[in-house]
VEXVEXSE-248893 format. One record per residue: residue number from 1; x, y, z of N, C-alpha, C in turn. Coordinates in nm, 4 decimals, decimal comma, padded with zeros to 6 digits. Layout:
<pts>
   num       n.xx       n.yy       n.zz      ca.xx      ca.yy      ca.zz       c.xx       c.yy       c.zz
   NUM          X          Y          Z          X          Y          Z          X          Y          Z
...
</pts>
This chain:
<pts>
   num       n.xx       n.yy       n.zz      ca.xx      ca.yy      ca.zz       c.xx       c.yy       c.zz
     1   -01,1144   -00,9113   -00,5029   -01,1058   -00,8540   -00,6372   -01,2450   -00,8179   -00,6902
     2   -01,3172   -00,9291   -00,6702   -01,4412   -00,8947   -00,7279   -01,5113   -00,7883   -00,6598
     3   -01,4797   -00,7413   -00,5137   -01,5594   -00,6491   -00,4523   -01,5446   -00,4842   -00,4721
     4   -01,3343   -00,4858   -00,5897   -01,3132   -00,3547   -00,5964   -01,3844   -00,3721   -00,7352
     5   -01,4004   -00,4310   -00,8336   -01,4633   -00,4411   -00,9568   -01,5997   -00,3784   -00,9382
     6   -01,6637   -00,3865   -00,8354   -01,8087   -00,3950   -00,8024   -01,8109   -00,2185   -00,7772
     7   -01,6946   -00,2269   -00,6713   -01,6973   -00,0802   -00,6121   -01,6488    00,0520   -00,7394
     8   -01,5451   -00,0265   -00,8347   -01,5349    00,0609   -00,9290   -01,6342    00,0749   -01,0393
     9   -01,7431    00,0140   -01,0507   -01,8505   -00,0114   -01,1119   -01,9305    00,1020   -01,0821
    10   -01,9292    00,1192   -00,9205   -02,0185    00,1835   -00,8346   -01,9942    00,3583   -00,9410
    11   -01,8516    00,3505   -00,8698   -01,7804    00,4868   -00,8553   -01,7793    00,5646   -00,9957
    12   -01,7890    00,4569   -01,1406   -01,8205    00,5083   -01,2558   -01,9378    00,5730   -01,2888
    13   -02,0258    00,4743   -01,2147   -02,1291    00,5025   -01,2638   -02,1490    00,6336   -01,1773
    14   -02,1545    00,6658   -01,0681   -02,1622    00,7822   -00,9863   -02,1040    00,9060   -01,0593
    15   -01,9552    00,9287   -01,0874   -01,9014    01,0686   -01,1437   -01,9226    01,0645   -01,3156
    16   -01,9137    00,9243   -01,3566   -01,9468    00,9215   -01,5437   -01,8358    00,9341   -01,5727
    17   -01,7364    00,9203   -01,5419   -01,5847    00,8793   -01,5822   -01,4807    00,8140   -01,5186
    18   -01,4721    00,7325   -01,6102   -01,3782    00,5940   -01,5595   -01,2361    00,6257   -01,4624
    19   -01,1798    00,7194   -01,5732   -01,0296    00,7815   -01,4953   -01,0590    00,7696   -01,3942
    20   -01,1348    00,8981   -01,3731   -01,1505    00,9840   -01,1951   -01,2396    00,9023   -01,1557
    21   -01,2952    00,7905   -01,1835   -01,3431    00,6847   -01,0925   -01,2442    00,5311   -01,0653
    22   -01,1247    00,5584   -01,0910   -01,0009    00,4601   -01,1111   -00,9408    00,5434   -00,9845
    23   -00,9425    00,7034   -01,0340   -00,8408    00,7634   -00,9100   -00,8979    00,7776   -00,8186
    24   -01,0677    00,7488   -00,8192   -01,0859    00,7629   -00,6113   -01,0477    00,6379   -00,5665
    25   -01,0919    00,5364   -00,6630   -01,1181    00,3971   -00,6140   -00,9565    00,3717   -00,5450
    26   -00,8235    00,4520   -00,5981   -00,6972    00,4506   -00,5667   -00,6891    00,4993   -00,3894
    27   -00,7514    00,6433   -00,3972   -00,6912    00,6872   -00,2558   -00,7831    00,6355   -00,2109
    28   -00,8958    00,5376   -00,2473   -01,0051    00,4806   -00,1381   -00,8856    00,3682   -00,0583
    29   -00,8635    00,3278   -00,2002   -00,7792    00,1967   -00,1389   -00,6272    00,2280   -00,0297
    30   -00,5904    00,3098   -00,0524   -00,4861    00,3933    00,0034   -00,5013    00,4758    00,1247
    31   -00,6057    00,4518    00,1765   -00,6369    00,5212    00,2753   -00,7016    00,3794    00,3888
    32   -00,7640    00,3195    00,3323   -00,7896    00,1925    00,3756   -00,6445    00,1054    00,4120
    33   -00,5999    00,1150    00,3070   -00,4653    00,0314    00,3791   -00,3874    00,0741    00,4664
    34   -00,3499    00,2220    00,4710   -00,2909    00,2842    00,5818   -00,3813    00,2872    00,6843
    35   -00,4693    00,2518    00,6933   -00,5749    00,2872    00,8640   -00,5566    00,0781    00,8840
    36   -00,5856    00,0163    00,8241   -00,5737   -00,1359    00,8455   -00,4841   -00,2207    00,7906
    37   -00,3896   -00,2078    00,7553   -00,3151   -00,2879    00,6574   -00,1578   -00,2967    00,6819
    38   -00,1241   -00,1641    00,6259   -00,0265   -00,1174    00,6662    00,1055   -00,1317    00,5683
    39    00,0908   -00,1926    00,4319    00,1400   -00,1998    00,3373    00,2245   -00,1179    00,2413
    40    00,1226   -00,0350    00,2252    00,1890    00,0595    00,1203    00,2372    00,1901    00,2487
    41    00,3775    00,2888    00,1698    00,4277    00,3217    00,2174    00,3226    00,5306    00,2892
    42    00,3576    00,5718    00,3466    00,3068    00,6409    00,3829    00,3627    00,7848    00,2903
    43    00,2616    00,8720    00,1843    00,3203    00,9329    00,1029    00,3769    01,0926    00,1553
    44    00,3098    01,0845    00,2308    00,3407    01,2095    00,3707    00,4799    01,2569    00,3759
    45    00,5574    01,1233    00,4058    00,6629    01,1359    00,5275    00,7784    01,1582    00,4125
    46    00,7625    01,1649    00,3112    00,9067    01,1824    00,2207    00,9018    01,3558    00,2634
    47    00,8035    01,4222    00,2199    00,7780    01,5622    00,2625    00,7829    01,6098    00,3926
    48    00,7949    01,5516    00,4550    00,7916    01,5658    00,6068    00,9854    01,5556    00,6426
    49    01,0177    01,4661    00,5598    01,1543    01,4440    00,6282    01,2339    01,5402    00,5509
    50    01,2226    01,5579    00,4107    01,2869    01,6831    00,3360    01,2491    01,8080    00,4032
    51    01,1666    01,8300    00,4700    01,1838    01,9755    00,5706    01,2261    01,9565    00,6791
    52    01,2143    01,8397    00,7713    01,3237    01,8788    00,8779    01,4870    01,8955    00,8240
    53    01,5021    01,8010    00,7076    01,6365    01,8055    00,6987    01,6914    01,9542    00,6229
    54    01,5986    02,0046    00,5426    01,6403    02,1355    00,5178    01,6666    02,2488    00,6326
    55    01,5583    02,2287    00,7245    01,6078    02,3163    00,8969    01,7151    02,2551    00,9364
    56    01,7457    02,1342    00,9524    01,8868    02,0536    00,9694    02,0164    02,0920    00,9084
    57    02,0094    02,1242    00,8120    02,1128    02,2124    00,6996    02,1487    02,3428    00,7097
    58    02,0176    02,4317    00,7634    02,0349    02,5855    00,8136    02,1040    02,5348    00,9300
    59    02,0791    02,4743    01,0467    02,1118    02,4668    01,1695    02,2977    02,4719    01,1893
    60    02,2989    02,3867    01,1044    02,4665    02,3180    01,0986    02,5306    02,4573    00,9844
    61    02,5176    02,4755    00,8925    02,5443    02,5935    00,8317    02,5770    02,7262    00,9475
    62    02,4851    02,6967    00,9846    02,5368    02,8160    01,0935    02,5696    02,8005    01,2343
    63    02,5797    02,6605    01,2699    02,6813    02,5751    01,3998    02,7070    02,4388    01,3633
    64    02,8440    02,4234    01,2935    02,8753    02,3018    01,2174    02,9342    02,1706    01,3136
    65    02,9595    02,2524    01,4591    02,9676    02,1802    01,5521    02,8806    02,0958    01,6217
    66    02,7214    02,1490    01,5738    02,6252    02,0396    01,6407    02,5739    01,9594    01,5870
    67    02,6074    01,8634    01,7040    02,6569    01,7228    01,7099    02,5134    01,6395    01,6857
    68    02,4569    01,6908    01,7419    02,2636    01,6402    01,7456    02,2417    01,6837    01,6361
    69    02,2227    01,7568    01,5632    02,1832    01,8023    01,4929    02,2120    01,6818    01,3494
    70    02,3758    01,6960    01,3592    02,4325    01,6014    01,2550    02,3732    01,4666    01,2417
    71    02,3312    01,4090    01,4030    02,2997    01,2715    01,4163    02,2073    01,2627    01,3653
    72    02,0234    01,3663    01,3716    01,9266    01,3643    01,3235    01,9074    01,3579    01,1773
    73    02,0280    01,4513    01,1067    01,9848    01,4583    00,9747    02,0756    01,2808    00,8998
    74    02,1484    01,2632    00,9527    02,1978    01,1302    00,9027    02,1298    01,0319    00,9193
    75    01,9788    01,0084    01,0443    01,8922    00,9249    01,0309    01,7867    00,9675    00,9524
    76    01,7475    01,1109    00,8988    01,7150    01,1365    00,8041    01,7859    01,0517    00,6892
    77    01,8233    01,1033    00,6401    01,9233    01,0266    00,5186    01,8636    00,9325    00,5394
    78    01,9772    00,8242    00,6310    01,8715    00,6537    00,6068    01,7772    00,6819    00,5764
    79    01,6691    00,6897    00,6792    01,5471    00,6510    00,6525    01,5124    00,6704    00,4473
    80    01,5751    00,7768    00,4282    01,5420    00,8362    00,3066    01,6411    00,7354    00,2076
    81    01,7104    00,6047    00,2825    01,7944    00,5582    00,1873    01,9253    00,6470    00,1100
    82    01,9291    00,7137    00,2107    02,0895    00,8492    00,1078    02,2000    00,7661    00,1954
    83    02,2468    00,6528    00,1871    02,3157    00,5894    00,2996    02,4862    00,6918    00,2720
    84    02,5182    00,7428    00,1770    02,6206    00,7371    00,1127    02,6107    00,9296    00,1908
    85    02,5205    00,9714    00,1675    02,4873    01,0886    00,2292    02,5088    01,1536    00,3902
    86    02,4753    01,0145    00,4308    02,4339    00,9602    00,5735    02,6065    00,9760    00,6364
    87    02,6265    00,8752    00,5957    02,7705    00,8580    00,6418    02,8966    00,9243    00,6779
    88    02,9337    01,0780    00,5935    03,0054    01,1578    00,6724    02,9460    01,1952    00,7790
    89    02,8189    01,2470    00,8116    02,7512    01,2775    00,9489    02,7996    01,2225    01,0605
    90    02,7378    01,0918    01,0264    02,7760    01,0041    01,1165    02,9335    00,9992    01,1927
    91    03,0250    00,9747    01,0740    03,1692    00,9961    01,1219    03,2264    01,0794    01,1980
    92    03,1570    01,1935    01,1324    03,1689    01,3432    01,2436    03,1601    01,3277    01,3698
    93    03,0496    01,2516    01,4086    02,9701    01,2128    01,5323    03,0297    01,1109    01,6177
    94    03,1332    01,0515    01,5441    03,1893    00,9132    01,6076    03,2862    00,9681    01,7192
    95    03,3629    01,0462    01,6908    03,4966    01,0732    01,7835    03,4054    01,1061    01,9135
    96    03,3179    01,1991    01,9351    03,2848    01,2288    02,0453    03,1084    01,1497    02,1007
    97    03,1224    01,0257    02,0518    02,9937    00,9518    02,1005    03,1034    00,8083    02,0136
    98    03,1760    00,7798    02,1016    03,3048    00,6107    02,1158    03,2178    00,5564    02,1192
    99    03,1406    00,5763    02,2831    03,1021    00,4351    02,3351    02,9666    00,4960    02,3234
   100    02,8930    00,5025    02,1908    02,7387    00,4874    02,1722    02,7142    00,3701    02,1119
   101    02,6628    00,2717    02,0765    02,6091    00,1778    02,0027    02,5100    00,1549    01,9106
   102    02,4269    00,2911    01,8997    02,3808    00,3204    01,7943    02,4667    00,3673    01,7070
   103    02,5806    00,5120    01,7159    02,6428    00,5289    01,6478    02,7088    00,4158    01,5555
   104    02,7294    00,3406    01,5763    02,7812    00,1890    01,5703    02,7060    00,1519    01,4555
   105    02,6050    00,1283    01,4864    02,5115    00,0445    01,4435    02,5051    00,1178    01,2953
   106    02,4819    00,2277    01,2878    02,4005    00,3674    01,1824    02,5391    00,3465    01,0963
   107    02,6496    00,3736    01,1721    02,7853    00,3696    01,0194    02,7600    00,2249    00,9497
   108    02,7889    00,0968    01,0325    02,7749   -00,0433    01,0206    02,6223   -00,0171    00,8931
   109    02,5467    00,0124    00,9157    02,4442   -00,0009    00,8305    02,4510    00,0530    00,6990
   110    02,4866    00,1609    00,7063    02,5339    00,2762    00,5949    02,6764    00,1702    00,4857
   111    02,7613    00,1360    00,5588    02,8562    00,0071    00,5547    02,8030   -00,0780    00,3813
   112    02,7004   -00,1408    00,4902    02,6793   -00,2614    00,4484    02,5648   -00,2325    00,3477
   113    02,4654   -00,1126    00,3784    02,4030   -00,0728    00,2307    02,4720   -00,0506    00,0952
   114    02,6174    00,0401    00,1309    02,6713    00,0309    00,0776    02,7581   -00,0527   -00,0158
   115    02,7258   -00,1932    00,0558    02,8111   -00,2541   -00,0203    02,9443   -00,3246    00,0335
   116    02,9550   -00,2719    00,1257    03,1046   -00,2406    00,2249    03,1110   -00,3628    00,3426
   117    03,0646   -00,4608    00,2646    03,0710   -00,5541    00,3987    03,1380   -00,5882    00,5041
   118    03,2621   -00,5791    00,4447    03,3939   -00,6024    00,5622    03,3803   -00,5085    00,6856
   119    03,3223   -00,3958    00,6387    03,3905   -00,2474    00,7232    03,2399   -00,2439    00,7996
   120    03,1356   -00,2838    00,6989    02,9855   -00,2883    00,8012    02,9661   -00,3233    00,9010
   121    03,0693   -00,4847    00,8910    03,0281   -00,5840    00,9516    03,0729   -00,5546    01,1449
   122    03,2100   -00,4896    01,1110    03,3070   -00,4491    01,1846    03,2197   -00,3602    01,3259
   123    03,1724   -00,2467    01,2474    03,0917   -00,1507    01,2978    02,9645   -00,2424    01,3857
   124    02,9408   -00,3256    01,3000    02,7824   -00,4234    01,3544    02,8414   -00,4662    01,4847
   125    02,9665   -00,5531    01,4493    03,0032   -00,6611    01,5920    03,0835   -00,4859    01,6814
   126    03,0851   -00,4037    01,6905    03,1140   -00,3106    01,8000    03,0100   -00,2709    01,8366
   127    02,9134   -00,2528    01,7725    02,7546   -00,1817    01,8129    02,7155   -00,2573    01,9261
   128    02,7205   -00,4160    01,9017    02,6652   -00,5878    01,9836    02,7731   -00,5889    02,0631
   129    02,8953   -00,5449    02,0852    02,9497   -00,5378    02,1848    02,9350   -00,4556    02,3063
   130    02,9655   -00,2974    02,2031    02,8829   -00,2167    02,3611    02,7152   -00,2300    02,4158
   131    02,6404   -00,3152    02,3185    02,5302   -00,3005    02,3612    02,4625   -00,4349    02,3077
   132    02,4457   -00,5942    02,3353    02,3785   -00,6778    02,2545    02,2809   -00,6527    02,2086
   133    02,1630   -00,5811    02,2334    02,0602   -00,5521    02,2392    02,0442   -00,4294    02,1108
   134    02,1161   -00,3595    02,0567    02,1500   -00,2407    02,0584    02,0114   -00,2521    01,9060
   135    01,9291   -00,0939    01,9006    01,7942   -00,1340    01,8380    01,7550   -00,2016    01,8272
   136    01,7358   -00,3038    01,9540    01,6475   -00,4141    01,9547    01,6899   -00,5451    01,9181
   137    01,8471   -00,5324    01,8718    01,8692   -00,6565    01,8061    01,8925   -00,6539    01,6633
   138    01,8607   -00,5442    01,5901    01,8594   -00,4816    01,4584    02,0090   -00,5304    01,4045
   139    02,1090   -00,5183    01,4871    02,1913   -00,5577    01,4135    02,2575   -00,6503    01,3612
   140    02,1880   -00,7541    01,4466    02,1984   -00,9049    01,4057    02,0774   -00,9327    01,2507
   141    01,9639   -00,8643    01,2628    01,9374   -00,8997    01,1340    01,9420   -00,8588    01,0114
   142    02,0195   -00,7147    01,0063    02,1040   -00,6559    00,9177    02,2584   -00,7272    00,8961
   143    02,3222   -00,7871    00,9277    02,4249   -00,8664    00,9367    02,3876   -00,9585    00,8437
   144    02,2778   -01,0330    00,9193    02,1833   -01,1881    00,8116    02,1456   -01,1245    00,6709
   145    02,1058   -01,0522    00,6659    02,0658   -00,9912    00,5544    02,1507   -00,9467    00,4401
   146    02,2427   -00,8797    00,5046    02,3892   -00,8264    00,4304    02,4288   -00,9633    00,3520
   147    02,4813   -01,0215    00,4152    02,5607   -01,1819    00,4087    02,4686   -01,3012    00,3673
   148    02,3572   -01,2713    00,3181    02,2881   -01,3475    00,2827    02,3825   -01,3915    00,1155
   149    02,3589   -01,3354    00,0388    02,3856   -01,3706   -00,0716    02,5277   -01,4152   -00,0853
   150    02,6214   -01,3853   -00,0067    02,7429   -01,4951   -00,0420    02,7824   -01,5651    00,0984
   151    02,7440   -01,5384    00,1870    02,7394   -01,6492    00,3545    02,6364   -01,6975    00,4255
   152    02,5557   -01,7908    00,3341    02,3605   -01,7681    00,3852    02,4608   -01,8568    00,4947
   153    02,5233   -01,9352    00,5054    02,5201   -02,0240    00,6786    02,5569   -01,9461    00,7915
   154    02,6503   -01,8711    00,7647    02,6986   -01,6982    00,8561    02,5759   -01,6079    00,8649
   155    02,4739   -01,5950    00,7898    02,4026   -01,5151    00,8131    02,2957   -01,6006    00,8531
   156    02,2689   -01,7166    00,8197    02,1433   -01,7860    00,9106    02,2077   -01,7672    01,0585
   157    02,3176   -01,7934    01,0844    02,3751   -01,7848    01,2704    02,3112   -01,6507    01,2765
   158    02,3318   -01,5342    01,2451    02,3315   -01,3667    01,2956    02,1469   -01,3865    01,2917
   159    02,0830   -01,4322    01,1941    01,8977   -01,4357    01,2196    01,8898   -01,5141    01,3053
   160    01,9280   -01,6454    01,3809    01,9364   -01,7061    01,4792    01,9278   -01,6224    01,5727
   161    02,0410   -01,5423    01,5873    02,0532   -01,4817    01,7245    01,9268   -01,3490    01,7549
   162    01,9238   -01,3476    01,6103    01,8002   -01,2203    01,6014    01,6902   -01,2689    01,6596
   163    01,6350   -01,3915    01,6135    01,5264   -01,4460    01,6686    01,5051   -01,5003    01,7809
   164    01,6631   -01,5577    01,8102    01,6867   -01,5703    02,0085    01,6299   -01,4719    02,0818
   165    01,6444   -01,3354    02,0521    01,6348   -01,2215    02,0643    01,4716   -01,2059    02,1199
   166    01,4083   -01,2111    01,9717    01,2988   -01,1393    01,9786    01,2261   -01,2472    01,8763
   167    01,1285   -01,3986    01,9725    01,1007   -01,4733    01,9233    00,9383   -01,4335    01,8349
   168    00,9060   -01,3269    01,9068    00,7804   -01,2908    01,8231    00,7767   -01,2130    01,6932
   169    00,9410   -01,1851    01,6764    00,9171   -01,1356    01,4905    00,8946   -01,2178    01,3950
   170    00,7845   -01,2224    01,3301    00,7609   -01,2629    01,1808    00,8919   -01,2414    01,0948
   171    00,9465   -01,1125    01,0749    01,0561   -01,1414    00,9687    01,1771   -01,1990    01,0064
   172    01,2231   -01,2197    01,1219    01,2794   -01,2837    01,1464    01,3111   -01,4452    01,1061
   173    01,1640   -01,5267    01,1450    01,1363   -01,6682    01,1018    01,1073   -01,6612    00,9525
   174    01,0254   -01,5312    00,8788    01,0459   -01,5450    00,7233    01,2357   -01,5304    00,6542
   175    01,2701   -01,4633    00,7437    01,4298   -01,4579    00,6459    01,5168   -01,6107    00,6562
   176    01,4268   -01,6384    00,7787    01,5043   -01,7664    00,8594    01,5095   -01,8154    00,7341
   177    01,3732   -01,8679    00,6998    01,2758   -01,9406    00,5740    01,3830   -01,9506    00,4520
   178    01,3822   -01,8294    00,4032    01,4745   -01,7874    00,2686    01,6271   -01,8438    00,2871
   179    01,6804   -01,8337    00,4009    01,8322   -01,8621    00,4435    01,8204   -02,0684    00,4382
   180    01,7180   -02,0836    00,4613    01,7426   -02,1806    00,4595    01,7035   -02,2875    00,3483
   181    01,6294   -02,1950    00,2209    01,6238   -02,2579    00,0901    01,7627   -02,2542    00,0842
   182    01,8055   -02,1316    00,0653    01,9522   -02,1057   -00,0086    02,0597   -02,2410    00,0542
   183    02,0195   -02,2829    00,1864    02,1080   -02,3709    00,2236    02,0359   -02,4693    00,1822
   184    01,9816   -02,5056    00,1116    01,9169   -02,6323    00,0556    01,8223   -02,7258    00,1574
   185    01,7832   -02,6846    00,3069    01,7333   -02,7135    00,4686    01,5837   -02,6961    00,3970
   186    01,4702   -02,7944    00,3004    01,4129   -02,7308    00,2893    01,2361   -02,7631    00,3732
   187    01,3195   -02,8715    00,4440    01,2349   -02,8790    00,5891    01,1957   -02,7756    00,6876
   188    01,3262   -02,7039    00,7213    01,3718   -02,6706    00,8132    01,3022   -02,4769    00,7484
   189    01,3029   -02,5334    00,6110    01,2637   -02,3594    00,5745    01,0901   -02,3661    00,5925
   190    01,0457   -02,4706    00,5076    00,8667   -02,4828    00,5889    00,8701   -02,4522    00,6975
   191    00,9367   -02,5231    00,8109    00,9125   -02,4850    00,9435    00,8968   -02,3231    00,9843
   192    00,9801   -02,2721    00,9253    01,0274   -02,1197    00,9721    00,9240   -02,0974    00,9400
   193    00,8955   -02,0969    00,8094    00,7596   -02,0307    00,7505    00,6166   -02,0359    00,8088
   194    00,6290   -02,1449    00,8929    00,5222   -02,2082    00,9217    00,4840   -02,0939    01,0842
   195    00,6238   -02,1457    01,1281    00,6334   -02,0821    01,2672    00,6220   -01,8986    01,2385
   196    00,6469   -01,8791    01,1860    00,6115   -01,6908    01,1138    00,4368   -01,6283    01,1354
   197    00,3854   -01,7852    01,0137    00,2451   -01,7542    01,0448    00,1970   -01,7748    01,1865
   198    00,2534   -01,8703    01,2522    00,2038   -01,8807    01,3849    00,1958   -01,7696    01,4945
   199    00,3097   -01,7639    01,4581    00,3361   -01,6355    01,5896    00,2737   -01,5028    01,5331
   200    00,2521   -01,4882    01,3471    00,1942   -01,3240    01,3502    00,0335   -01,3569    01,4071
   201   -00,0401   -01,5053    01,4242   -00,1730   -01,5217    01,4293   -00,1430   -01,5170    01,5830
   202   -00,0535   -01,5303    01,6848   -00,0868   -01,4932    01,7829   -00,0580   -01,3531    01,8459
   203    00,0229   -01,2470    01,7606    00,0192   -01,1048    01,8108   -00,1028   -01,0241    01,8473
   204   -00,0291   -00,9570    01,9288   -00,1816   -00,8627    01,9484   -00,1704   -00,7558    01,8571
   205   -00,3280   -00,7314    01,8235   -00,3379   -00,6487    01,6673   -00,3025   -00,4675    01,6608
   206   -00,2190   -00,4555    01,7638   -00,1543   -00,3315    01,7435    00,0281   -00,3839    01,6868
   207    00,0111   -00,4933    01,7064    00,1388   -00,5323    01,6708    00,1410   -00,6320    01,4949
   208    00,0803   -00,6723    01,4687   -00,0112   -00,7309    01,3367    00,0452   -00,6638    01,2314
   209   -00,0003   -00,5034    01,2450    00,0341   -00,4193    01,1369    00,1329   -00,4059    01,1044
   210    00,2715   -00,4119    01,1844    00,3875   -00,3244    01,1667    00,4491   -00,5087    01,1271
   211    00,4412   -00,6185    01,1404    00,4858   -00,7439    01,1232    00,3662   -00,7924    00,9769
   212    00,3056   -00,7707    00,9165    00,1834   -00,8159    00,8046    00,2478   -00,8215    00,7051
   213    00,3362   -00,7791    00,6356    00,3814   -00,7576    00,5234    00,4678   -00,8820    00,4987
   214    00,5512   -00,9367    00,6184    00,6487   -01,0803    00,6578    00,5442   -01,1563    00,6391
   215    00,4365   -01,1645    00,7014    00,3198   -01,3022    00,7423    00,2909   -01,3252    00,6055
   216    00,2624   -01,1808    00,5119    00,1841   -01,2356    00,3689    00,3036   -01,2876    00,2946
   217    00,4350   -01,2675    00,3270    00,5188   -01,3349    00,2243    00,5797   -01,5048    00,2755
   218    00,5530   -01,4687    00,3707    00,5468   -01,6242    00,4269    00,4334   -01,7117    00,3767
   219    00,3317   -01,6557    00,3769    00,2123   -01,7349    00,3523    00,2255   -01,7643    00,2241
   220    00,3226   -01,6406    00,0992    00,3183   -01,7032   -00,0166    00,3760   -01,8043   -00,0481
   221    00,4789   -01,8726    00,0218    00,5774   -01,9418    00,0376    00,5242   -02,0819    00,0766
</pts>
């Protein structure tokens, strides 16, 4: 703190106005965190994904049959959080991709953003059927997550299996953490927490960044 105080000190005194020495000291910091940090969100990519999906829209407008096309702009959507958007795409896409497990996974998610737990959940355990693995395991900790707030013991099992999975995720052992206040385990939730920081202090630091955001909320904990 004291070193951006110092630096915004700097930066006033340099241009002679506070504002526009508030707003470099901003994209200083914003540019710094995206090259090391990895925190704040990248302001780029909202603009980046609203033009593929507008070519995505010509494409299908004028061949409503393609099928790729549909799939891309519905992970558009997610990503963009339009889950509700997302979701006819997807459906479209289901009859002729049965046995995909992403497909699976992408309705199941859309599901359960929604709100739709029953029908999410459904989609989740077919995704883990044709594929356990299926994004990595993603769907076991979207499951935990979903079901957190009215089945934390059902959803501590689904982060279990997530972390069976893939013992070097940080958010994994931080959700563990949270699932297991809610179950009143509050041994068992230090531990998680504990084990979170451990394992993000032993990643290798191309891997650090994309897991940092879990480690610092663990650490607040």
């Amino acid at each position: 703190m004291l070193i951006k105080i110092l630096l915004f000190g700097l930066l006033w005194r340099i241009v002679g106005n506070p504002f526009l020495a508030l707003l470099i000291l901003l994209v200083i910091l914003y540019f710094l965190d995206r090259r090391y940090v990895g925190i704040l969100p990248n302001i780029w990519r909202p603009f980046q994904l609203n033009r593929r999906a507008s070519r995505l829209r010509i494409d299908l407008h004028a061949n409503p049959h393609n099928t790729s096309a549909k799939l891309e702009l519905a992970r558009i959507l997610i990503e963009r959080k339009k889950f509700q958007e997302a979701l006819p795409y997807l459906e479209q896409t289901l009859p002729i991709m049965q046995e995909s497990a992403d497909v699976h996974y992408e309705i199941g998610l859309c599901q359960l953003k929604l709100g739709r737990i029953a029908e999410g959940e459904s989609f989740m355990l077919k995704a883990i059927e044709l594929n356990p693995r299926v994004k990595y395991g993603e769907a076991y900790l979207r499951l935990g997550e979903a079901l957190a707030p009215q089945l934390p013991k059902r959803a501590a099992q689904f982060i279990e299996q997530f972390r069976d999975l893939h013992s070097s995720s940080v958010e994994a052992y931080y959700r563990l953490g949270q699932l297991y206040q809610q179950l009143g385990r509050q041994e068992d939730a230090k531990r998680a927490y504990r084990e979170a920081l451990d394992i993000y202090r032993g990643l290798p630091r191309y891997s650090r960044r994309q897991q940092r955001r879990w480690a610092w909320l663990a650490r607040m904990k």
